[in-house]
Backbone atoms as SQL, in Angstrom:
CREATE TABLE atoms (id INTEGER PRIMARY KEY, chain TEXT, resi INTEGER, resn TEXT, atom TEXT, x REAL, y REAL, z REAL);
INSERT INTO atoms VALUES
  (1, 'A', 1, 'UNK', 'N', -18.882, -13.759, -16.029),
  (2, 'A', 1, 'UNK', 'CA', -18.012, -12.825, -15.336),
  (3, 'A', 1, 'UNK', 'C', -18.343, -12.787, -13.851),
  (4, 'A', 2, 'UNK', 'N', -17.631, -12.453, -13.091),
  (5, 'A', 2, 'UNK', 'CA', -17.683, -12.552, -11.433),
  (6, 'A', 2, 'UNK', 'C', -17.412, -10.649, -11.641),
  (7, 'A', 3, 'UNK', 'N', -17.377, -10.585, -9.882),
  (8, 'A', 3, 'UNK', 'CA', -17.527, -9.040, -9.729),
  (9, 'A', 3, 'UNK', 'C', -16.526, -8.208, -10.151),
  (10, 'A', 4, 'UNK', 'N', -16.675, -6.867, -10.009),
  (11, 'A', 4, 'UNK', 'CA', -15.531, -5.752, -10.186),
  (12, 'A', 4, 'UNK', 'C', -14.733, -5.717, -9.318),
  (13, 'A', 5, 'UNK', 'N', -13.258, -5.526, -9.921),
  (14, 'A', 5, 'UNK', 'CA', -12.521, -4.945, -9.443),
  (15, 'A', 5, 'UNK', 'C', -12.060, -3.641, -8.820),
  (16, 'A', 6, 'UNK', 'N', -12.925, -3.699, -7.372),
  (17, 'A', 6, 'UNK', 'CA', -12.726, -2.568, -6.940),
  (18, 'A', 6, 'UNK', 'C', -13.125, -0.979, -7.553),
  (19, 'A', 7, 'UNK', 'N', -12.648, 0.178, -7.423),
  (20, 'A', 7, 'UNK', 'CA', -12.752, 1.036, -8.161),
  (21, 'A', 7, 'UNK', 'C', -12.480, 1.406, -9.625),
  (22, 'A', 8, 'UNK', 'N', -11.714, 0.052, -10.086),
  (23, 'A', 8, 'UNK', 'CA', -11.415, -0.074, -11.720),
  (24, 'A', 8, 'UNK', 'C', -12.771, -0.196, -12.046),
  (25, 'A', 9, 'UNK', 'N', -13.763, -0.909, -11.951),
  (26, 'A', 9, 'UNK', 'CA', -15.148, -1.448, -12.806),
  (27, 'A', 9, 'UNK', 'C', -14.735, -2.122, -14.090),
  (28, 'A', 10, 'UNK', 'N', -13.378, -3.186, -13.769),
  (29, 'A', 10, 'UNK', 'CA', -13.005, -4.079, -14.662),
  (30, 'A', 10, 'UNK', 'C', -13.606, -5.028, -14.473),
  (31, 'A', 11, 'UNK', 'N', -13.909, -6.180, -15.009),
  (32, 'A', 11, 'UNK', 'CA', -14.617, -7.433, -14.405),
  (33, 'A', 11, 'UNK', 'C', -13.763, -8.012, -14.382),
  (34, 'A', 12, 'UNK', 'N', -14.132, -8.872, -13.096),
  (35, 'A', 12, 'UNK', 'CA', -12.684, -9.851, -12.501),
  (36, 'A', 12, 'UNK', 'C', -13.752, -11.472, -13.053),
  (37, 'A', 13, 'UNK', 'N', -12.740, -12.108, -13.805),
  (38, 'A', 13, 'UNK', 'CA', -13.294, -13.434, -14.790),
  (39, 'A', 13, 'UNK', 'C', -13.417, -14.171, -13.980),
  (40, 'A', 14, 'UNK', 'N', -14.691, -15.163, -13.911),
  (41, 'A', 14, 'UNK', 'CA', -15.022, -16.399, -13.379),
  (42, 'A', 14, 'UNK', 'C', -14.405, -17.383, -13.890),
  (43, 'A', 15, 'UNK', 'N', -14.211, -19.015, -13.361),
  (44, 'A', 15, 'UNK', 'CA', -13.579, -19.954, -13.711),
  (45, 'A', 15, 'UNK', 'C', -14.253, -20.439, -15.341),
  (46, 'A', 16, 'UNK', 'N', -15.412, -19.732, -15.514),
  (47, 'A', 16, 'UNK', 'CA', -15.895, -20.596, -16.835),
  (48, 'A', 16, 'UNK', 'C', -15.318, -19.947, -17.862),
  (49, 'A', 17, 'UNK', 'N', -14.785, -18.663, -18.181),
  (50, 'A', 17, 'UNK', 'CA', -14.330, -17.287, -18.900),
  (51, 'A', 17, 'UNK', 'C', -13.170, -18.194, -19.288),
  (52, 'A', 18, 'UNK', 'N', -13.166, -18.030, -21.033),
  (53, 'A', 18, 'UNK', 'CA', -11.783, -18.452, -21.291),
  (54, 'A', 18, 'UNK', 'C', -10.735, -17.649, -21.178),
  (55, 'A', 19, 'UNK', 'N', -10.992, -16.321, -21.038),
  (56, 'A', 19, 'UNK', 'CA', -9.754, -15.402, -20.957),
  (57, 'A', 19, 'UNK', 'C', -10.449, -14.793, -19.891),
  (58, 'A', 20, 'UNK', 'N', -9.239, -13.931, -18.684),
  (59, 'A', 20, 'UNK', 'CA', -8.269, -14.639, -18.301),
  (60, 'A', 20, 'UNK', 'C', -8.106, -15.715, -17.633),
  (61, 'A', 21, 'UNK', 'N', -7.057, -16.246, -16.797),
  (62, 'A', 21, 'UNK', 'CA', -8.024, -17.731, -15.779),
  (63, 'A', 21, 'UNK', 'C', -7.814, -17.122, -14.319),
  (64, 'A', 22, 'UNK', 'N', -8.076, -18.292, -13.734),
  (65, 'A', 22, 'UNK', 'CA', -8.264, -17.776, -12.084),
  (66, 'A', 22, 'UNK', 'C', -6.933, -17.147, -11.619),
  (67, 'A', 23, 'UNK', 'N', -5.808, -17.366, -11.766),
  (68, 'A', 23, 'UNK', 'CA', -4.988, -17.008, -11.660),
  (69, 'A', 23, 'UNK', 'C', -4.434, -15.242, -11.830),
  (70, 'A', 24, 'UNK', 'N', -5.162, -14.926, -12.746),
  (71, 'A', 24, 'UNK', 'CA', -5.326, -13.482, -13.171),
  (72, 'A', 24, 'UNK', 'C', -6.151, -12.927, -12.532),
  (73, 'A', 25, 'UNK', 'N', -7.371, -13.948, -12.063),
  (74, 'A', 25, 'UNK', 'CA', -8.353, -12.860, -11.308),
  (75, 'A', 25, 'UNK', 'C', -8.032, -12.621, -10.166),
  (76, 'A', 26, 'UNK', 'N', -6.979, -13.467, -9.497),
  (77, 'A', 26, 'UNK', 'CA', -6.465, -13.247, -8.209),
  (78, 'A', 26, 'UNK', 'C', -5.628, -11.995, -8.198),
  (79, 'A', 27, 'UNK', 'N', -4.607, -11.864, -9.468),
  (80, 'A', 27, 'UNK', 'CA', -3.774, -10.605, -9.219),
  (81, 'A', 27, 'UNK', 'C', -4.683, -9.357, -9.288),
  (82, 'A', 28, 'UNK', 'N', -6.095, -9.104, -10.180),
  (83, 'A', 28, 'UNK', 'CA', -6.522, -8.172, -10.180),
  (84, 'A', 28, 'UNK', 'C', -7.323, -7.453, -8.597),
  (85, 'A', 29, 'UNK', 'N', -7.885, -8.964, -7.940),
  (86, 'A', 29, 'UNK', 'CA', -8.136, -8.765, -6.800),
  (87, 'A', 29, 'UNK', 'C', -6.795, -8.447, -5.861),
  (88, 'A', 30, 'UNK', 'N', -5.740, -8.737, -5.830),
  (89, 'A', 30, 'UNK', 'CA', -4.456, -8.498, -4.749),
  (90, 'A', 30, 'UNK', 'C', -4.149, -6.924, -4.788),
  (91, 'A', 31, 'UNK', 'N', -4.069, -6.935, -6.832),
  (92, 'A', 31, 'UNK', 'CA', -3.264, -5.403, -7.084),
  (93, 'A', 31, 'UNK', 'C', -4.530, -4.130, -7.168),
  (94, 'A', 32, 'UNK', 'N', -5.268, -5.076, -7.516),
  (95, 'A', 32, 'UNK', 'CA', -6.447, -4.010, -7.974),
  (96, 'A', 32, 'UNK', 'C', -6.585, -3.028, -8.874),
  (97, 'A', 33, 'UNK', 'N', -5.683, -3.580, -9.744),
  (98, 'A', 33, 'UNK', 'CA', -5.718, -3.196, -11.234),
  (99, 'A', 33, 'UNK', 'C', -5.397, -3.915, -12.068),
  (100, 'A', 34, 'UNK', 'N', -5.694, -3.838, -13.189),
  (101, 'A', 34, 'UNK', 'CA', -6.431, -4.989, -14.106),
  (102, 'A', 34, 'UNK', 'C', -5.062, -4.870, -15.029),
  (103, 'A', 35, 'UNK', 'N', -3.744, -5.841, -14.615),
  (104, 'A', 35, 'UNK', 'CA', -2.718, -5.831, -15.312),
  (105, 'A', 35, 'UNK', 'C', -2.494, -7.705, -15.392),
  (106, 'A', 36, 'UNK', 'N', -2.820, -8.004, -17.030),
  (107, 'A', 36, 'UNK', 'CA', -2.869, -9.847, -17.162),
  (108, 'A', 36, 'UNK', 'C', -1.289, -9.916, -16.803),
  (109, 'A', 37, 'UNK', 'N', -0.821, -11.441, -15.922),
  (110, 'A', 37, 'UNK', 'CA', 0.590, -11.616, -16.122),
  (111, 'A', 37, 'UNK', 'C', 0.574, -12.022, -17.511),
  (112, 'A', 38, 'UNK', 'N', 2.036, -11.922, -18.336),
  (113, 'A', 38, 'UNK', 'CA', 2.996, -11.910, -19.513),
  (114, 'A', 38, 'UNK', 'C', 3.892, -11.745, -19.483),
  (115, 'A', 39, 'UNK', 'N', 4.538, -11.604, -20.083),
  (116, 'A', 39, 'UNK', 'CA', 6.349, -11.901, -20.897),
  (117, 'A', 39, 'UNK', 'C', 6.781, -10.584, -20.872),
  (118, 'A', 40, 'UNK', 'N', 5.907, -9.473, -20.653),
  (119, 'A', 40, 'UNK', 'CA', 6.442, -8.293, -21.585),
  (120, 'A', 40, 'UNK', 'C', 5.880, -7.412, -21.056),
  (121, 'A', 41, 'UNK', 'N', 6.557, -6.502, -20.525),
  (122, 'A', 41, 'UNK', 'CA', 5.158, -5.235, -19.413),
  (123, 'A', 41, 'UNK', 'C', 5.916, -4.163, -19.706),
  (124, 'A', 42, 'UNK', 'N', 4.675, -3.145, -20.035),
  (125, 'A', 42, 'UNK', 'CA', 5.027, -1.552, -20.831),
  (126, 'A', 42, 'UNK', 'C', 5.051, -0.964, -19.415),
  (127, 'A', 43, 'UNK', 'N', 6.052, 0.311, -19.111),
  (128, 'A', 43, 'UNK', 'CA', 6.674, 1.013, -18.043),
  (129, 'A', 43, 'UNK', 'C', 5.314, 0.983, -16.891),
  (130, 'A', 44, 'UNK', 'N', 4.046, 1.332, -18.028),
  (131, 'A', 44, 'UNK', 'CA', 2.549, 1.660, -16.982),
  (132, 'A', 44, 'UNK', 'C', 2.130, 0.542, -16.220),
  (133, 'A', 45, 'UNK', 'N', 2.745, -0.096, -16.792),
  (134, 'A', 45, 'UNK', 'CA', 2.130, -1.576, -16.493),
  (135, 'A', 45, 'UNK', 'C', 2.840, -1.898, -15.283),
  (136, 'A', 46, 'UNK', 'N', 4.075, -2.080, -15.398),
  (137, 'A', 46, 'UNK', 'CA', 5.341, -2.042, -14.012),
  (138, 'A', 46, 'UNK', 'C', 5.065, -0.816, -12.995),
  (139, 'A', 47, 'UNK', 'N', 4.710, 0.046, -13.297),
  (140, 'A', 47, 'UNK', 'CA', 4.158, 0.605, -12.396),
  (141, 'A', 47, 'UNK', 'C', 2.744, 0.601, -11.543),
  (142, 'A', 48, 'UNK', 'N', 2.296, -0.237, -12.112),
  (143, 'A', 48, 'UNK', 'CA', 0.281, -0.462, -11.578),
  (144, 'A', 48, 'UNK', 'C', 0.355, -1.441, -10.487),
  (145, 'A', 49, 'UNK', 'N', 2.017, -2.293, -11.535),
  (146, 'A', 49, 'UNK', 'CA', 2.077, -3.705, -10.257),
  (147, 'A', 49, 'UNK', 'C', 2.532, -3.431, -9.192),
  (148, 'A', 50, 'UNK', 'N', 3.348, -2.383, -8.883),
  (149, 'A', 50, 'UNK', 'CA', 4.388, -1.819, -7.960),
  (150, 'A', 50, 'UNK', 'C', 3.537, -0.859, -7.213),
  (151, 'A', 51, 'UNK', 'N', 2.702, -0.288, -7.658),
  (152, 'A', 51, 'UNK', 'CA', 1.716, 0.566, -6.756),
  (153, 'A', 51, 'UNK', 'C', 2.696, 2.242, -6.868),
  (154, 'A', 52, 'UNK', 'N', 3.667, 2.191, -7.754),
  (155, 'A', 52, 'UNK', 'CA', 4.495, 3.669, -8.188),
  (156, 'A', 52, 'UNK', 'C', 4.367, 4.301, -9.611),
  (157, 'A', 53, 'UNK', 'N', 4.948, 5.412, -9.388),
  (158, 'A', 53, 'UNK', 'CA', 4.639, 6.189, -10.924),
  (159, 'A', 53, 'UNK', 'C', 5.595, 5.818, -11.783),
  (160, 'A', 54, 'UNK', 'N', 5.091, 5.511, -13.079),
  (161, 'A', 54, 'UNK', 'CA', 6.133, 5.713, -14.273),
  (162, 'A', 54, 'UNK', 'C', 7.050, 6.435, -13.986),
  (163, 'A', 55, 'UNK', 'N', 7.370, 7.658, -13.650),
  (164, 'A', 55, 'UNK', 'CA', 8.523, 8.179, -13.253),
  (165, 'A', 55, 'UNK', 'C', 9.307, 7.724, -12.418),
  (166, 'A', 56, 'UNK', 'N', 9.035, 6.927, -11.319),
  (167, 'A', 56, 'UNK', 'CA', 9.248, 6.104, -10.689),
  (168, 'A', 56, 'UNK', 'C', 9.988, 4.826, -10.992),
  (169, 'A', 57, 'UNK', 'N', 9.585, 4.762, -11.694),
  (170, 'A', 57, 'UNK', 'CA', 10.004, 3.414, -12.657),
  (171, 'A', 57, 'UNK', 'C', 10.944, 3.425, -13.139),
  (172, 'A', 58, 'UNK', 'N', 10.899, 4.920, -14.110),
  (173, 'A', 58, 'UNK', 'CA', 11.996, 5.472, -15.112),
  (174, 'A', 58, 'UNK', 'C', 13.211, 5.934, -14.132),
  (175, 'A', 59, 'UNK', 'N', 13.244, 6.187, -12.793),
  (176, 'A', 59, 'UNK', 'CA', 14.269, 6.429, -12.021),
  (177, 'A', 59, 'UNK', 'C', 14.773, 5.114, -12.020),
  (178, 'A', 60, 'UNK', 'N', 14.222, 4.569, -11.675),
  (179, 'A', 60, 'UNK', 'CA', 15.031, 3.111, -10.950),
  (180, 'A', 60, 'UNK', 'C', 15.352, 2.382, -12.606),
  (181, 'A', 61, 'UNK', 'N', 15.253, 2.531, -13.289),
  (182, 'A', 61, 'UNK', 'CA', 16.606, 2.343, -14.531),
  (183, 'A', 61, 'UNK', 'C', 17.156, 2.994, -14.650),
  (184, 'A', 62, 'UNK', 'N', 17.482, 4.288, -14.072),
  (185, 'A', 62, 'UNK', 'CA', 18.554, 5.220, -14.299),
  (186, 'A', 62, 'UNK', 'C', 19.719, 4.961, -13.162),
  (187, 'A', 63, 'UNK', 'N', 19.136, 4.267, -12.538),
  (188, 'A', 63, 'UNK', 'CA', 20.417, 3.969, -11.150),
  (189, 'A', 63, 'UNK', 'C', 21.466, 3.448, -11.364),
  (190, 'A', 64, 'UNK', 'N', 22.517, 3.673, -11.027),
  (191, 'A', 64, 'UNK', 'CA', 24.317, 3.449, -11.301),
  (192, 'A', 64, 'UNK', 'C', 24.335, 1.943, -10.984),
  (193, 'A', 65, 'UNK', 'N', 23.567, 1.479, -9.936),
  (194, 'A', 65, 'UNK', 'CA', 23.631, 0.096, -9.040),
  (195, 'A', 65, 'UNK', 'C', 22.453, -0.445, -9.192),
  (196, 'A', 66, 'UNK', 'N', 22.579, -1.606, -9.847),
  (197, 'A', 66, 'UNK', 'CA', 21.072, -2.446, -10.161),
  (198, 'A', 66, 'UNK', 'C', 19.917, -1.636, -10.749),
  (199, 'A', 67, 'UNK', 'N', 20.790, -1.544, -11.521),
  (200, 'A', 67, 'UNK', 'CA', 18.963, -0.530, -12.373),
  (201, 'A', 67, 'UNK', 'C', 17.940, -1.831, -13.095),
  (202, 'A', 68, 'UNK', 'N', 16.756, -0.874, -12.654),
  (203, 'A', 68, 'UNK', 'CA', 15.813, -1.663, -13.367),
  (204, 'A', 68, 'UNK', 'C', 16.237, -1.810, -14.918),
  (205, 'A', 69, 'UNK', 'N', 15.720, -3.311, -15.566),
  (206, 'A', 69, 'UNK', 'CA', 16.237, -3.293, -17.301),
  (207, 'A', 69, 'UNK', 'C', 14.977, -2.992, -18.013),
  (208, 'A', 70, 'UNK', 'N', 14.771, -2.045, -18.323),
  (209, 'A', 70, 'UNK', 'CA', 14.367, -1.219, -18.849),
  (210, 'A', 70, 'UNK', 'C', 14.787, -1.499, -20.662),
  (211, 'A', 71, 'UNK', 'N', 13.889, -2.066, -21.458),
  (212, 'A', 71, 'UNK', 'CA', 14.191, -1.912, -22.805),
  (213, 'A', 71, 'UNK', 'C', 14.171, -1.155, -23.544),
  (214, 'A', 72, 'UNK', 'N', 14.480, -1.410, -25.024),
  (215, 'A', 72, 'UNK', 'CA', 13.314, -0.056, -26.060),
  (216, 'A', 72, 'UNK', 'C', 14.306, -0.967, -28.013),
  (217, 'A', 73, 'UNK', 'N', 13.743, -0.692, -28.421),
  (218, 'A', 73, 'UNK', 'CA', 14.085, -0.657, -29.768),
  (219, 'A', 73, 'UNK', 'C', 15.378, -0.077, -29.991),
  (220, 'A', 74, 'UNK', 'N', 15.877, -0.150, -30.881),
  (221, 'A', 74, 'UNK', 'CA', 16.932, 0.386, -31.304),
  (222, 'A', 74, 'UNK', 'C', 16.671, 2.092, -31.734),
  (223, 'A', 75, 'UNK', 'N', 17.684, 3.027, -31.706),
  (224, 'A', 75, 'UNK', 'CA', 17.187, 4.222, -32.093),
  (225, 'A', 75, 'UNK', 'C', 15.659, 5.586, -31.493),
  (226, 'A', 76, 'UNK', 'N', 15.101, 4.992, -30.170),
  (227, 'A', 76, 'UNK', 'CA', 14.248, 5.764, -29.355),
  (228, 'A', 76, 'UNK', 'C', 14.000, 4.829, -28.035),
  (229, 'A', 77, 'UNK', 'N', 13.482, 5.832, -27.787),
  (230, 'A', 77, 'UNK', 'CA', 12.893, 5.532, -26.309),
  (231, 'A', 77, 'UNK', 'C', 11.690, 5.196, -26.284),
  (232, 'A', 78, 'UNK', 'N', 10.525, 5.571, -27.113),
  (233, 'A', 78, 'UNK', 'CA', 9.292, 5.177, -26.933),
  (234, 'A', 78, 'UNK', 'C', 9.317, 3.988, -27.010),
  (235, 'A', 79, 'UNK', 'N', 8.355, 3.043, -26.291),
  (236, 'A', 79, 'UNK', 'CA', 7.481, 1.898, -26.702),
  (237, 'A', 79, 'UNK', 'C', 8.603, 0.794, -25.793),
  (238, 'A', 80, 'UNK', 'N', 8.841, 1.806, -24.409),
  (239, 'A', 80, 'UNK', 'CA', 9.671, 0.626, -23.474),
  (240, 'A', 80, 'UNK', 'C', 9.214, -0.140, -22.701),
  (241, 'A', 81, 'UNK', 'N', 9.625, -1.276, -22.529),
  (242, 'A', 81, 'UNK', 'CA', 9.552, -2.323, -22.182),
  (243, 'A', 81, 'UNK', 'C', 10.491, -2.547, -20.975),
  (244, 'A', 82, 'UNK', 'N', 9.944, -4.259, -20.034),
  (245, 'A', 82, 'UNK', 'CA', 10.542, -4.796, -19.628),
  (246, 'A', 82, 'UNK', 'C', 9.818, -6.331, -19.348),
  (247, 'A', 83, 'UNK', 'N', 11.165, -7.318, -19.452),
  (248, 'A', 83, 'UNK', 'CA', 10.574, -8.457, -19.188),
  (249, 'A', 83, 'UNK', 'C', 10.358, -9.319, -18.351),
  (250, 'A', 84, 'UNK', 'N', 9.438, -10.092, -18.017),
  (251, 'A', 84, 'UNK', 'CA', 8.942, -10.763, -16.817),
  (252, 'A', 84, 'UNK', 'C', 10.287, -11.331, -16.178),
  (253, 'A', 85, 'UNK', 'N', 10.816, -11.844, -16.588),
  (254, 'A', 85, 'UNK', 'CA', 12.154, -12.560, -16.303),
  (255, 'A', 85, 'UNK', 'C', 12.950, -11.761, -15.355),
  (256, 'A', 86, 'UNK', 'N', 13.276, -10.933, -16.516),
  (257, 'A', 86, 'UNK', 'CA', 13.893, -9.952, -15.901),
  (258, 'A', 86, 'UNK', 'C', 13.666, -8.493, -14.664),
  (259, 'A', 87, 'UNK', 'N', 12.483, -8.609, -14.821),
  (260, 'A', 87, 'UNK', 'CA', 12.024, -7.577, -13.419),
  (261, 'A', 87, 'UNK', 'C', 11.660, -8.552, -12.344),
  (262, 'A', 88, 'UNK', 'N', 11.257, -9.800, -12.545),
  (263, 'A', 88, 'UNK', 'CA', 11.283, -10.792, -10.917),
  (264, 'A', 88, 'UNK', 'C', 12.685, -10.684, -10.680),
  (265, 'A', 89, 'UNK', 'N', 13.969, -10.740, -11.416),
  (266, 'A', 89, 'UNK', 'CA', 15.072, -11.074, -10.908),
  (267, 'A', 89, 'UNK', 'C', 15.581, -9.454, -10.281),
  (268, 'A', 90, 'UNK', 'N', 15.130, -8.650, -10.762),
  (269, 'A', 90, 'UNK', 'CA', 15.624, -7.414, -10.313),
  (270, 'A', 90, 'UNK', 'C', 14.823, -6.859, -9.136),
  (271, 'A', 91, 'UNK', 'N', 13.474, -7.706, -9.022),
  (272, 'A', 91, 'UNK', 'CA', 12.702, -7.134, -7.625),
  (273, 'A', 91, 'UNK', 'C', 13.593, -8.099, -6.532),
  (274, 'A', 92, 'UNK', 'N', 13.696, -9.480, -6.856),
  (275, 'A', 92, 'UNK', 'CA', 14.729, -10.141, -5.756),
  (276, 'A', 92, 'UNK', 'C', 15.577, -9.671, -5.151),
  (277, 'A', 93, 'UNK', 'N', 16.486, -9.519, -6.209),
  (278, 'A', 93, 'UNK', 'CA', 17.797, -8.655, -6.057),
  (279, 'A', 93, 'UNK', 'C', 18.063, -7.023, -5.123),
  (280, 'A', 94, 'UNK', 'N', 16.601, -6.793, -5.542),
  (281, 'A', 94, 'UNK', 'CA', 15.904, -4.958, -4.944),
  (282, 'A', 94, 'UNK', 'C', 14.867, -4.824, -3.471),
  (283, 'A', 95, 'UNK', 'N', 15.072, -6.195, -3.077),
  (284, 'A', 95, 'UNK', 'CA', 13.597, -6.002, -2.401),
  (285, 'A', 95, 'UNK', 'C', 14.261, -6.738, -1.218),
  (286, 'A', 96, 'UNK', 'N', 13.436, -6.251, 0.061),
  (287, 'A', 96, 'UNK', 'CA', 14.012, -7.410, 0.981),
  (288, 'A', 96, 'UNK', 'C', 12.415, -7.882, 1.637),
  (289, 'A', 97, 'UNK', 'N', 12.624, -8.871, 2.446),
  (290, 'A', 97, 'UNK', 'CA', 11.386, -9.613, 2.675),
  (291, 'A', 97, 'UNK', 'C', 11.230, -9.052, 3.996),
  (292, 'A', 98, 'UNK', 'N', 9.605, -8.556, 4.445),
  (293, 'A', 98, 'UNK', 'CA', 9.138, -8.037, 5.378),
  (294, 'A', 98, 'UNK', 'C', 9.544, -8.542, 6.612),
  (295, 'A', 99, 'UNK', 'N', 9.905, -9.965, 6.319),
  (296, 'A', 99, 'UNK', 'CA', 10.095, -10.815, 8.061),
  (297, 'A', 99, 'UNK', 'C', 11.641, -10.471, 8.209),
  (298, 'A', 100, 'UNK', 'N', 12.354, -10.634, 7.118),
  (299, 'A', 100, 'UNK', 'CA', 13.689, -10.038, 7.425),
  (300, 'A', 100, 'UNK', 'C', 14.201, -8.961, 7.789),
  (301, 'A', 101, 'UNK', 'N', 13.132, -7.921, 7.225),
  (302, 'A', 101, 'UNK', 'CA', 13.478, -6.398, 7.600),
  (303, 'A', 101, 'UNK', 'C', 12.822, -6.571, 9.552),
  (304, 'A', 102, 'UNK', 'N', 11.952, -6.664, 9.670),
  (305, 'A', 102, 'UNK', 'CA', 11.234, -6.740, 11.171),
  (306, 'A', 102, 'UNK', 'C', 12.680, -7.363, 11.735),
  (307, 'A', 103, 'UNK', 'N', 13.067, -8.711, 11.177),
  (308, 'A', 103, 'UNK', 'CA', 14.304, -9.060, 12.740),
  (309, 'A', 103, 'UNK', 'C', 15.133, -8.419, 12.391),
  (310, 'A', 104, 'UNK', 'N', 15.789, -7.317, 11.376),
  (311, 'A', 104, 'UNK', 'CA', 16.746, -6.517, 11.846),
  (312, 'A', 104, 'UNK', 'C', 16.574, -5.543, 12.451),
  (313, 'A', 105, 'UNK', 'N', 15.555, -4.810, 11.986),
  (314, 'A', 105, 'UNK', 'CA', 14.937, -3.517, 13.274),
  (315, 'A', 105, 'UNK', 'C', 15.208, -4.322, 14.656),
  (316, 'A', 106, 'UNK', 'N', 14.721, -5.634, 14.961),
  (317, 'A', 106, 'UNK', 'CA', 14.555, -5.894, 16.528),
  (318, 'A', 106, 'UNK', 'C', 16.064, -6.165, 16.680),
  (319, 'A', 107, 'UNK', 'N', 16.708, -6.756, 16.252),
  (320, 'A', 107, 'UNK', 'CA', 18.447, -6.969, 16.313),
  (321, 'A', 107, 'UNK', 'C', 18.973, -5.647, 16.436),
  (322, 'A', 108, 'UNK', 'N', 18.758, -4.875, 15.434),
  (323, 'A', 108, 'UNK', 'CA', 19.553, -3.557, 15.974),
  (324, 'A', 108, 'UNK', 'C', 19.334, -2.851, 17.192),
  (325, 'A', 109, 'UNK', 'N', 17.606, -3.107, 17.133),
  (326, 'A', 109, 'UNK', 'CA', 17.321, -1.603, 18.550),
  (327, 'A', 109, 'UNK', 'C', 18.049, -2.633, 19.752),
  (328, 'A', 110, 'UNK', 'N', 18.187, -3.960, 19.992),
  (329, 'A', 110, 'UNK', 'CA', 18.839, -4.627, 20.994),
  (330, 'A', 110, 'UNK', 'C', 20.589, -4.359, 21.472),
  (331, 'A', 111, 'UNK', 'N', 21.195, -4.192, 20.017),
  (332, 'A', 111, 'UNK', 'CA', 22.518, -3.966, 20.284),
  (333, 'A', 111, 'UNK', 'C', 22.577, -2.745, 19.954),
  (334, 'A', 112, 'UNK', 'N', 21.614, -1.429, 20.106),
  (335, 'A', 112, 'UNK', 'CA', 22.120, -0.379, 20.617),
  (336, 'A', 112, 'UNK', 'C', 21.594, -0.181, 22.141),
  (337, 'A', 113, 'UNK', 'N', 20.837, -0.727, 22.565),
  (338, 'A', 113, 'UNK', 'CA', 20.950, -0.412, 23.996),
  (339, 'A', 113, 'UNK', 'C', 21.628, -1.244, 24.856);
């Protein structure tokens, strides 16, 4: 095992560790919480990656326009889900990229003065 993760005191896995691989230990070091990538991420989980609250979460599938997809079983709500697939395509779709947002701030403050 290599060091902790931060204030979690998860251990972040060395290259010899069969579970997880380096790849995982990088997200735990980026996010700093100990969430493996997969197929399938429970609401807490989408929220640890996002750095927001489950409630948080649970808003943004309630939205009229691009809601997060948000799963569940047939017949309840507990035990929801969402899938990898599908929340990269909905952060795309939701997100704009830092360098793009910066040249429109500088484009706008130009053509208002």
């Amino acid at each position: 095992m290599c060091e902790t993760a931060g204030n979690n005191k998860m251990p972040i896995p060395d290259g010899n560790s069969t579970l997880p691989s380096m790849t995982e230990c990088y997200l735990v070091k980026k996010f700093r919480e100990y969430v493996i990538p997969q197929d399938v991420y429970s609401v807490g989980e989408v929220a640890r990656l996002l750095h927001i609250s489950p409630d948080r979460v649970r808003s943004f599938a309630k939205r009229d326009n691009h809601p997060l997809p948000i799963r569940h079983f047939k017949g309840g709500a507990r035990g929801s889900f969402v899938l990898r697939d599908e929340l990269i395509d909905w952060l795309v779709k939701n997100t704009i990229s830092a360098v793009d947002e910066a040249r429109e701030r500088r484009r706008s403050k130009y053509e208002t003065e």
